[in-house]
Every structure is written in C-alpha cells, then in structure tokens.
C-alpha positions as CSV (number, residue, x, y, z in Angstrom):
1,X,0.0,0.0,0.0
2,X,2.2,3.1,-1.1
3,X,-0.9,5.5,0.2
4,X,0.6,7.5,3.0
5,X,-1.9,9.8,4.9
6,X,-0.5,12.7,7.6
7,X,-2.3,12.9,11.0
8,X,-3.6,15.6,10.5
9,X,-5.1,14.1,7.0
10,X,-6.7,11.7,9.1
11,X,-8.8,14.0,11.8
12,X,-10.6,15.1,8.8
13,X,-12.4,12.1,8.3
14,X,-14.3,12.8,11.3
15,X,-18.5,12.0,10.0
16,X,-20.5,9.5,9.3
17,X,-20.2,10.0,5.7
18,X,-16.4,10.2,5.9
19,X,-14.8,8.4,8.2
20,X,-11.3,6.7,8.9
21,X,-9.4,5.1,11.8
22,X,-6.0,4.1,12.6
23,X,-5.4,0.6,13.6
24,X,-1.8,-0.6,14.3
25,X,-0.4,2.3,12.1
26,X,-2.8,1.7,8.9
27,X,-5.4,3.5,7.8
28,X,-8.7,2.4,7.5
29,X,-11.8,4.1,5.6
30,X,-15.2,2.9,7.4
31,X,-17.4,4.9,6.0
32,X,-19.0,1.9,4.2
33,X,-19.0,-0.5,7.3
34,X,-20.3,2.3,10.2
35,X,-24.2,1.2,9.6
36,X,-23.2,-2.8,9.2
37,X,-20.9,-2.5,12.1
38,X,-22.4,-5.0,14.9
39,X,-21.5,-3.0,17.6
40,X,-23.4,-0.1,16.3
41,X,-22.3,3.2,14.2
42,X,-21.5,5.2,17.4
43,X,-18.2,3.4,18.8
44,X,-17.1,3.7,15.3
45,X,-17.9,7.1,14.6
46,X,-16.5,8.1,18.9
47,X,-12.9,7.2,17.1
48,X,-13.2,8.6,13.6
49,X,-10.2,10.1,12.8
50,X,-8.6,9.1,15.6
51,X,-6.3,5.9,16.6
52,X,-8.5,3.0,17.8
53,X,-5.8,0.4,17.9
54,X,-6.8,0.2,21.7
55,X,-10.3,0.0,22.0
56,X,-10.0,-2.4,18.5
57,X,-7.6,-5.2,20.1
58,X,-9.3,-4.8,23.6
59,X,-13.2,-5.9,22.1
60,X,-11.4,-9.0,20.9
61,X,-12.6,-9.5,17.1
62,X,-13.2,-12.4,14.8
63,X,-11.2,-13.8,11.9
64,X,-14.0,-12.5,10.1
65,X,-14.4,-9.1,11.2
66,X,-10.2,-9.2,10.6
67,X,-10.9,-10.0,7.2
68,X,-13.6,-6.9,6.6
69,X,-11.1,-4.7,8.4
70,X,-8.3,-5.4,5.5
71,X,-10.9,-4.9,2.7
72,X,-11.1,-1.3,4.1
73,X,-7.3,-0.8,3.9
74,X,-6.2,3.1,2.2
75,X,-3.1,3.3,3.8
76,X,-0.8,4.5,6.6
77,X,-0.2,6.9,8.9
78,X,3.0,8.6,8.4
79,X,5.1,8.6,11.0
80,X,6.9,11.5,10.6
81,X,4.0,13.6,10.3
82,X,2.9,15.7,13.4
83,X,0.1,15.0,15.4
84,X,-2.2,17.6,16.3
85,X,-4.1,18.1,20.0
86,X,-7.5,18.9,20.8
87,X,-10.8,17.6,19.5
88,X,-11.7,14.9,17.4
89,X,-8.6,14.4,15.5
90,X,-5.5,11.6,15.4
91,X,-3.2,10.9,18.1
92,X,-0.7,8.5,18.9
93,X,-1.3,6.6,21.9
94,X,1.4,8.0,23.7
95,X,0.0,11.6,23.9
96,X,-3.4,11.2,24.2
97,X,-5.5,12.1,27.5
98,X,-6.4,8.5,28.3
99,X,-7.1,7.8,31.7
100,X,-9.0,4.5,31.0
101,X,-12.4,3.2,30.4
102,X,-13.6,6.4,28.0
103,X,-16.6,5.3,25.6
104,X,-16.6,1.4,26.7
105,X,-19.2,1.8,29.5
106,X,-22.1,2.0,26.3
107,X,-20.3,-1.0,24.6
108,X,-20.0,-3.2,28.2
109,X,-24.3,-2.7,28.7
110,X,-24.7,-3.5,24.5
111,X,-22.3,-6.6,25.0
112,X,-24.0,-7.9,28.3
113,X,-27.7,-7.4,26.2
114,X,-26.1,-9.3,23.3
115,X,-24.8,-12.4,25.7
116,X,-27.8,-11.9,27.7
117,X,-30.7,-12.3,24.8
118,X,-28.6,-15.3,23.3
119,X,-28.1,-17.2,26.7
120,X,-31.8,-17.1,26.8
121,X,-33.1,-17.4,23.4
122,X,-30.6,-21.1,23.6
123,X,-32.1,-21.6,27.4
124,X,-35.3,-21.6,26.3
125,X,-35.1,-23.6,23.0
C-alpha cells in the first residue's frame, strides 16, 4: 500500500459520511462499514479520525471481522508527520489524555444485552 496519509489528514475524516481510523499504524476508511458494524455506528464514529488500535484489540474481534477490516485498507499513517491536540482528531497513543475506560461503558451494557438475549433465546429452546 504506497498511500501514505499525515495525522492531521486523518482527523478530517471525522463523520459518518467520511470516516477513517487508525489501527496498528494503517489506515482504515469505514465509511462503508459504520451502519453494518455489529456493535453499532457510534463506537465507530467516537474514534473517527482518531487511533483505535486500543479499543480495536481490547473488544477482541473475529477472523471475520479481521478479514472486513483489511478490505477497508487506504493506507498509513505517516510517521513523521505531526500529530495535532485537541478535538476529534489523530493521536498516537502515547499523547493522548487516556485515563481508562472512555466510551466502553455503552459498549460493556450493548455486549451484556447481546450475551444476555442469546443465553436465553438457547435456554429456552
């Protein structure tokens, strides 16, 4: 993939008809996927134009969902560019205000409903 896209490139694919994440370095336009996305649109659209490598690994996704991701493959981020502060934009994990747990308390209650509604739809077959 010779596309190479700048942080600052990235934070403007901030909407949910534009918008791109950063997984492990590459690029990844989701614009497509936010309304099929299981999960729903909004944990998608919470990281658009931002780095989600974090929130990505720690949900813990299937081969398949691996497989969509690399159909969505622009490009990279590149590495020398500079990455900006403030707002919805791109920013490496090292400088971003994370103090833990941002966004995942809507995902934990969607997750519990999910395991929830299938425990007893097979408990009651």
């Amino acid at each position: 993939m010779s596309n190479v896209f700048t942080y600052q490139e990235i934070a403007e694919h901030n909407s949910p008809d534009d918008a791109w994440i950063i997984i492990d370095g590459k690029v990844y336009d989701v614009t497509k996927f936010v309304d099929e996305h299981p999960g729903g649109d909004e944990i998608i659209l919470e990281l658009a134009g931002q780095i989600a490598t974090e929130p990505f690994t720690d949900i813990g996704h299937s081969d398949d969902a691996l497989k969509k991701l690399e159909a969505l493959l622009i490009g990279r981020v590149d590495v020398n560019s500079e990455p900006i502060g403030g707002g919805n934009e791109a920013k490496p994990a090292s400088t971003a205000n994370v103090t833990g747990g941002e966004g995942s308390g809507k995902l934990v209650i969607l997750c519990a409903i999910i395991f929830f509604s299938v425990a007893y739809y097979f408990a009651n077959q």
